[in-house]
ZAMARGU-4260 file (C-alpha; in steps of 0.2 Angstrom, whole numbers, plus 5000, padded with zeros to 4 digits):
<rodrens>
0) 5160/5191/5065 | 5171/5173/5064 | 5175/5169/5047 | 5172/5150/5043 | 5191/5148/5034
5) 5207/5154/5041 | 5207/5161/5024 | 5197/5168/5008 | 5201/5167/4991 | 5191/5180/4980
10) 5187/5177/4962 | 5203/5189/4956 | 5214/5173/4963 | 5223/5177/4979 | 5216/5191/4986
15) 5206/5193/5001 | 5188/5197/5000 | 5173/5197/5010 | 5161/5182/5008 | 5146/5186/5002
20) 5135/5171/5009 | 5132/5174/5031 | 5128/5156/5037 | 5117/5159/5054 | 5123/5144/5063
25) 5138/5137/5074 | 5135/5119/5065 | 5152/5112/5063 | 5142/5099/5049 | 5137/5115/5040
30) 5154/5124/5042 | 5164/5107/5033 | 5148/5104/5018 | 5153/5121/5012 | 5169/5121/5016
35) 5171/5104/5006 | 5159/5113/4990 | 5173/5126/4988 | 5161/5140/4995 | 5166/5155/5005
40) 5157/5159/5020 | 5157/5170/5036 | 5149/5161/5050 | 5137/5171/5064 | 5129/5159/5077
45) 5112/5166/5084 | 5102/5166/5101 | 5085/5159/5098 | 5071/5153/5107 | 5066/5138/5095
50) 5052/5134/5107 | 5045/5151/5108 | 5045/5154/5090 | 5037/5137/5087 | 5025/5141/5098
55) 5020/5156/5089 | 5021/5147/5072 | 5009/5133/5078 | 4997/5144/5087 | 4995/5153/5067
60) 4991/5137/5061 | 4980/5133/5072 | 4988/5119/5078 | 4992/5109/5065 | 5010/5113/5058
65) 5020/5098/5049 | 5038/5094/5054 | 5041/5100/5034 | 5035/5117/5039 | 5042/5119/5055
70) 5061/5116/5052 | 5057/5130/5037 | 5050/5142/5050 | 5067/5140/5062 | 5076/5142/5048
75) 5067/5160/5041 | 5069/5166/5062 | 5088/5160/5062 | 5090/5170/5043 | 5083/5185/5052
80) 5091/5183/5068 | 5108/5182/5057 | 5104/5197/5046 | 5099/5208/5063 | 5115/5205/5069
85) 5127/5208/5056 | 5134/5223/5048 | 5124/5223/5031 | 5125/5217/5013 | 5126/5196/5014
90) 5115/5184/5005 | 5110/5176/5024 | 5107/5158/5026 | 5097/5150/5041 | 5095/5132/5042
95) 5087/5119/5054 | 5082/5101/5055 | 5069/5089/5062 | 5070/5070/5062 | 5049/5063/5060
100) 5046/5047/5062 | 5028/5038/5066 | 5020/5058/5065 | 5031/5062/5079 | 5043/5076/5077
105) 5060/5074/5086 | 5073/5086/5088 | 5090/5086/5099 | 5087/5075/5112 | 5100/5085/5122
110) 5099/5071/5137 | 5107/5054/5137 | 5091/5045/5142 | 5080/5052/5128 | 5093/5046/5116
115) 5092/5030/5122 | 5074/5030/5120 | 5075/5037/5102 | 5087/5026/5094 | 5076/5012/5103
120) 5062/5019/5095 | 5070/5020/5077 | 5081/5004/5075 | 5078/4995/5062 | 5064/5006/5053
125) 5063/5021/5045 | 5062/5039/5045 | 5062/5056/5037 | 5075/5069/5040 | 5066/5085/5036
130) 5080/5101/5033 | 5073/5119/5032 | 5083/5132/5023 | 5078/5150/5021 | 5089/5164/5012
135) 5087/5184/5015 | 5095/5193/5002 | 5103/5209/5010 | 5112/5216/4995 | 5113/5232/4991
140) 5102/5233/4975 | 5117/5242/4964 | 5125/5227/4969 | 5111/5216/4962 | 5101/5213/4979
145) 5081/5209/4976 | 5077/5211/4995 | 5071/5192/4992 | 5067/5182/5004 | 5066/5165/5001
150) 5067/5145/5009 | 5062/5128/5003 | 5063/5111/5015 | 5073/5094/5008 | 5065/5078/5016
155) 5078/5063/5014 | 5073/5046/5020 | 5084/5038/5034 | 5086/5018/5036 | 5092/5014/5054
160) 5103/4999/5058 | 5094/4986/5071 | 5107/4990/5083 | 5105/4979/5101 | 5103/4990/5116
165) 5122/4986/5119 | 5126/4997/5104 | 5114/5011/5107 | 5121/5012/5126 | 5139/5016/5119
170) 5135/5026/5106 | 5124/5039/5117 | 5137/5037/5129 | 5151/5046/5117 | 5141/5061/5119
175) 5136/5061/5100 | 5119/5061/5098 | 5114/5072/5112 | 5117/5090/5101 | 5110/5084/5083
180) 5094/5083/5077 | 5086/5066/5079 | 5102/5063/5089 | 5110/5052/5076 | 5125/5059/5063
185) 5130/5051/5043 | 5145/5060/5048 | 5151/5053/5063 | 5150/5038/5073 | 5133/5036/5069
190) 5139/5033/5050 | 5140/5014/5055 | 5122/5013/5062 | 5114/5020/5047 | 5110/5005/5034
195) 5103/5018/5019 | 5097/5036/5014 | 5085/5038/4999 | 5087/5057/4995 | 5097/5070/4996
200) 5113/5066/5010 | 5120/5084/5013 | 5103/5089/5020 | 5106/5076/5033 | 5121/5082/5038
205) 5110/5100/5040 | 5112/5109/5025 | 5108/5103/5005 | 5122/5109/4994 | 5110/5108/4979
210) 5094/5116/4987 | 5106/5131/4991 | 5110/5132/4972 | 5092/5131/4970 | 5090/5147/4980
215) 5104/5156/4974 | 5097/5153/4959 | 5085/5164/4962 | 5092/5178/4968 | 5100/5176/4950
220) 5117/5170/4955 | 5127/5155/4953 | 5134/5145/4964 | 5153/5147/4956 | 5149/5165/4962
225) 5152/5159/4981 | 5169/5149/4978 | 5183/5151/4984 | 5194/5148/4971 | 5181/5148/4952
230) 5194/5144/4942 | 5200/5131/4954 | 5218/5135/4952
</rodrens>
Protein backbone atom coordinates (compact mmCIF):
# COMPACT_ATOMS: atom_id res chain seq x y z
CA UNK A 1 0.00 0.00 0.00
CA UNK A 2 1.26 3.85 -0.94
CA UNK A 3 0.47 6.30 1.69
CA UNK A 4 -0.79 9.68 0.14
CA UNK A 5 1.81 11.95 2.50
CA UNK A 6 5.33 11.21 3.19
CA UNK A 7 4.09 11.49 6.62
CA UNK A 8 1.08 10.99 9.14
CA UNK A 9 0.40 12.87 12.13
CA UNK A 10 -2.16 10.98 14.46
CA UNK A 11 -4.39 12.76 16.81
CA UNK A 12 -1.81 12.13 19.96
CA UNK A 13 0.52 14.99 17.98
CA UNK A 14 3.60 13.58 16.30
CA UNK A 15 3.11 10.17 16.25
CA UNK A 16 2.82 7.86 13.36
CA UNK A 17 -0.55 6.17 12.73
CA UNK A 18 -2.45 4.45 10.26
CA UNK A 19 -4.94 6.38 8.32
CA UNK A 20 -8.19 5.15 8.72
CA UNK A 21 -9.86 6.49 5.35
CA UNK A 22 -8.41 3.95 2.01
CA UNK A 23 -8.97 6.32 -1.09
CA UNK A 24 -9.61 3.71 -4.16
CA UNK A 25 -8.09 5.88 -6.75
CA UNK A 26 -4.60 7.12 -8.29
CA UNK A 27 -6.34 10.74 -8.95
CA UNK A 28 -3.59 13.23 -8.23
CA UNK A 29 -6.80 15.96 -7.90
CA UNK A 30 -8.22 13.58 -5.16
CA UNK A 31 -4.83 13.07 -3.44
CA UNK A 32 -4.18 17.20 -3.14
CA UNK A 33 -8.22 18.04 -2.02
CA UNK A 34 -7.58 15.89 1.00
CA UNK A 35 -4.39 16.71 1.40
CA UNK A 36 -5.23 20.52 1.33
CA UNK A 37 -8.59 19.44 4.08
CA UNK A 38 -5.91 18.35 6.57
CA UNK A 39 -7.07 14.55 6.11
CA UNK A 40 -5.03 11.65 6.38
CA UNK A 41 -5.36 9.01 3.89
CA UNK A 42 -3.61 5.83 2.26
CA UNK A 43 -4.08 5.61 -1.32
CA UNK A 44 -4.89 2.03 -3.28
CA UNK A 45 -5.33 2.54 -7.11
CA UNK A 46 -7.75 -0.25 -8.55
CA UNK A 47 -7.93 -2.31 -11.92
CA UNK A 48 -11.48 -1.96 -13.16
CA UNK A 49 -13.41 -2.48 -16.13
CA UNK A 50 -15.72 0.71 -16.14
CA UNK A 51 -17.24 -0.36 -19.27
CA UNK A 52 -17.95 -3.79 -18.13
CA UNK A 53 -19.53 -2.85 -14.98
CA UNK A 54 -21.53 -0.16 -16.73
CA UNK A 55 -22.70 -2.65 -18.76
CA UNK A 56 -24.01 -4.72 -16.14
CA UNK A 57 -25.55 -1.62 -14.34
CA UNK A 58 -27.36 -0.46 -17.49
CA UNK A 59 -28.64 -3.95 -18.45
CA UNK A 60 -30.50 -3.91 -14.65
CA UNK A 61 -32.05 -0.96 -15.54
CA UNK A 62 -33.23 -1.84 -18.41
CA UNK A 63 -31.53 0.49 -20.23
CA UNK A 64 -32.26 3.51 -18.78
CA UNK A 65 -29.44 4.51 -16.20
CA UNK A 66 -28.79 8.41 -15.69
CA UNK A 67 -25.29 9.91 -15.70
CA UNK A 68 -26.22 10.67 -11.76
CA UNK A 69 -26.60 7.00 -11.12
CA UNK A 70 -23.81 5.75 -13.09
CA UNK A 71 -20.78 7.82 -11.70
CA UNK A 72 -22.50 6.32 -8.14
CA UNK A 73 -22.34 2.69 -9.49
CA UNK A 74 -18.32 3.09 -10.51
CA UNK A 75 -17.72 4.68 -7.53
CA UNK A 76 -19.58 1.56 -5.24
CA UNK A 77 -17.29 -1.10 -7.74
CA UNK A 78 -14.08 1.05 -7.09
CA UNK A 79 -14.99 1.10 -3.02
CA UNK A 80 -15.22 -2.69 -3.24
CA UNK A 81 -12.30 -3.19 -5.64
CA UNK A 82 -10.38 -0.92 -2.89
CA UNK A 83 -11.75 -2.87 0.13
CA UNK A 84 -10.74 -6.51 -1.81
CA UNK A 85 -7.46 -5.49 -2.11
CA UNK A 86 -6.52 -4.21 1.16
CA UNK A 87 -5.44 -5.74 4.36
CA UNK A 88 -8.67 -4.78 6.43
CA UNK A 89 -10.16 -2.20 8.74
CA UNK A 90 -10.48 1.28 6.68
CA UNK A 91 -13.47 3.40 6.08
CA UNK A 92 -12.91 2.90 1.98
CA UNK A 93 -13.72 5.52 -0.40
CA UNK A 94 -14.34 5.18 -4.32
CA UNK A 95 -15.21 8.02 -6.43
CA UNK A 96 -15.89 8.73 -10.10
CA UNK A 97 -17.08 11.36 -12.47
CA UNK A 98 -19.03 12.10 -15.63
CA UNK A 99 -19.40 15.39 -17.46
CA UNK A 100 -23.55 15.35 -19.15
CA UNK A 101 -24.26 17.73 -21.23
CA UNK A 102 -27.34 17.87 -23.92
CA UNK A 103 -28.42 14.05 -22.25
CA UNK A 104 -25.14 12.79 -23.47
CA UNK A 105 -22.84 11.38 -20.98
CA UNK A 106 -19.10 12.08 -21.57
CA UNK A 107 -16.16 10.63 -19.83
CA UNK A 108 -12.31 10.70 -20.43
CA UNK A 109 -11.86 11.33 -23.93
CA UNK A 110 -8.57 9.67 -23.69
CA UNK A 111 -7.77 10.77 -27.55
CA UNK A 112 -6.70 14.11 -28.74
CA UNK A 113 -9.33 14.25 -31.45
CA UNK A 114 -12.36 13.57 -29.30
CA UNK A 115 -11.11 16.31 -27.13
CA UNK A 116 -11.18 18.43 -29.72
CA UNK A 117 -14.52 17.52 -30.52
CA UNK A 118 -15.75 17.90 -26.83
CA UNK A 119 -14.54 21.27 -26.05
CA UNK A 120 -16.21 22.13 -29.45
CA UNK A 121 -19.12 20.82 -28.38
CA UNK A 122 -19.21 22.65 -25.03
CA UNK A 123 -17.77 26.12 -25.55
CA UNK A 124 -19.71 28.58 -24.66
CA UNK A 125 -22.61 26.70 -22.95
CA UNK A 126 -23.12 24.68 -20.11
CA UNK A 127 -22.90 21.55 -18.29
CA UNK A 128 -23.29 19.27 -15.47
CA UNK A 129 -20.41 17.71 -13.66
CA UNK A 130 -21.98 14.73 -12.04
CA UNK A 131 -19.38 13.11 -9.15
CA UNK A 132 -20.30 9.62 -7.49
CA UNK A 133 -19.02 8.85 -4.05
CA UNK A 134 -19.50 5.56 -2.24
CA UNK A 135 -18.04 4.56 1.30
CA UNK A 136 -17.76 0.82 2.78
CA UNK A 137 -17.18 0.83 6.28
CA UNK A 138 -14.71 -2.02 7.13
CA UNK A 139 -14.14 -1.34 10.86
CA UNK A 140 -14.02 -3.71 13.14
CA UNK A 141 -17.14 -3.31 15.06
CA UNK A 142 -15.30 -3.03 18.66
CA UNK A 143 -13.79 -0.34 16.83
CA UNK A 144 -17.19 1.26 16.04
CA UNK A 145 -17.50 -0.24 12.43
CA UNK A 146 -21.39 -0.58 11.10
CA UNK A 147 -20.45 -2.67 8.01
CA UNK A 148 -22.38 0.47 6.24
CA UNK A 149 -22.20 0.80 2.98
CA UNK A 150 -23.15 3.98 1.70
CA UNK A 151 -22.73 6.75 -1.57
CA UNK A 152 -24.51 9.85 -2.71
CA UNK A 153 -23.78 11.93 -6.18
CA UNK A 154 -22.77 15.99 -6.21
CA UNK A 155 -23.91 17.45 -9.52
CA UNK A 156 -22.22 21.05 -10.06
CA UNK A 157 -22.96 23.08 -12.96
CA UNK A 158 -19.96 24.00 -15.38
CA UNK A 159 -19.94 27.48 -17.55
CA UNK A 160 -17.46 26.98 -20.53
CA UNK A 161 -15.55 29.91 -21.96
CA UNK A 162 -16.28 30.45 -25.96
CA UNK A 163 -12.83 29.48 -26.70
CA UNK A 164 -11.80 29.86 -30.81
CA UNK A 165 -10.63 26.52 -32.06
CA UNK A 166 -7.09 28.20 -31.81
CA UNK A 167 -7.46 27.81 -28.06
CA UNK A 168 -9.02 24.29 -27.94
CA UNK A 169 -6.19 23.00 -30.29
CA UNK A 170 -3.41 24.16 -27.72
CA UNK A 171 -5.05 23.10 -24.84
CA UNK A 172 -5.77 19.42 -25.99
CA UNK A 173 -2.40 19.60 -27.38
CA UNK A 174 -0.68 19.83 -23.53
CA UNK A 175 -1.98 16.46 -22.95
CA UNK A 176 -4.42 17.79 -20.20
CA UNK A 177 -7.63 16.86 -21.01
CA UNK A 178 -7.12 13.53 -22.55
CA UNK A 179 -7.21 11.61 -18.70
CA UNK A 180 -10.09 13.74 -16.83
CA UNK A 181 -13.50 13.34 -16.91
CA UNK A 182 -15.06 15.53 -19.61
CA UNK A 183 -11.44 16.33 -20.49
CA UNK A 184 -11.37 19.72 -18.87
CA UNK A 185 -9.69 20.43 -15.29
CA UNK A 186 -10.63 23.91 -12.57
CA UNK A 187 -7.24 22.83 -11.46
CA UNK A 188 -5.09 23.08 -14.25
CA UNK A 189 -4.88 24.75 -17.39
CA UNK A 190 -8.19 24.40 -18.03
CA UNK A 191 -8.99 26.94 -14.92
CA UNK A 192 -8.73 29.87 -17.58
CA UNK A 193 -11.27 28.26 -19.96
CA UNK A 194 -14.00 27.93 -17.30
CA UNK A 195 -16.14 31.25 -17.01
CA UNK A 196 -18.44 29.77 -13.68
CA UNK A 197 -19.43 26.92 -11.54
CA UNK A 198 -22.75 27.02 -9.64
CA UNK A 199 -22.32 24.18 -7.01
CA UNK A 200 -20.14 22.41 -5.21
CA UNK A 201 -16.15 23.08 -6.76
CA UNK A 202 -14.24 20.16 -4.98
CA UNK A 203 -16.64 17.69 -6.70
CA UNK A 204 -15.32 18.98 -9.89
CA UNK A 205 -11.97 18.54 -9.12
CA UNK A 206 -13.31 14.51 -8.24
CA UNK A 207 -14.08 14.34 -4.90
CA UNK A 208 -16.59 16.84 -2.56
CA UNK A 209 -14.94 17.52 0.73
CA UNK A 210 -18.33 18.41 2.27
CA UNK A 211 -20.39 15.30 0.72
CA UNK A 212 -17.51 13.01 2.41
CA UNK A 213 -18.36 14.82 5.83
CA UNK A 214 -21.94 13.98 4.95
CA UNK A 215 -20.97 10.20 4.78
CA UNK A 216 -18.82 10.12 7.62
CA UNK A 217 -21.32 11.43 9.32
CA UNK A 218 -22.98 8.53 9.13
CA UNK A 219 -20.92 6.15 10.03
CA UNK A 220 -21.13 8.39 13.19
CA UNK A 221 -17.65 10.12 12.76
CA UNK A 222 -16.37 13.45 12.37
CA UNK A 223 -14.61 14.77 9.94
CA UNK A 224 -11.75 16.16 12.56
CA UNK A 225 -11.56 12.41 13.21
CA UNK A 226 -9.59 11.98 9.78
CA UNK A 227 -6.91 15.03 10.33
CA UNK A 228 -3.85 14.96 10.39
CA UNK A 229 -3.07 17.39 12.96
CA UNK A 230 -7.15 18.21 15.10
CA UNK A 231 -5.68 20.34 17.15
CA UNK A 232 -3.85 22.10 14.33
CA UNK A 233 -0.69 22.68 16.17
Amino acid sequence: MTTARPESVGPAGGEEFEPLLLLASASAGRHELLSRAGIAFSARPVDLDEGAVLARAVEAADGDLPAAEQVLVLARAKAEAGLDASDGGYVVLGCDSMLEFDGEVMGKPLEAGRAVERWRQVRGKSAVLHTGHWIVDDRDPEDGGTGATIGTTVSTEVSFADLSDEEIDAYVATGEPLGVAGGFTIDGRGSAFIDSITGDHTAVIGLSIPALRGLLAELDLLVSDLWTDPEGC
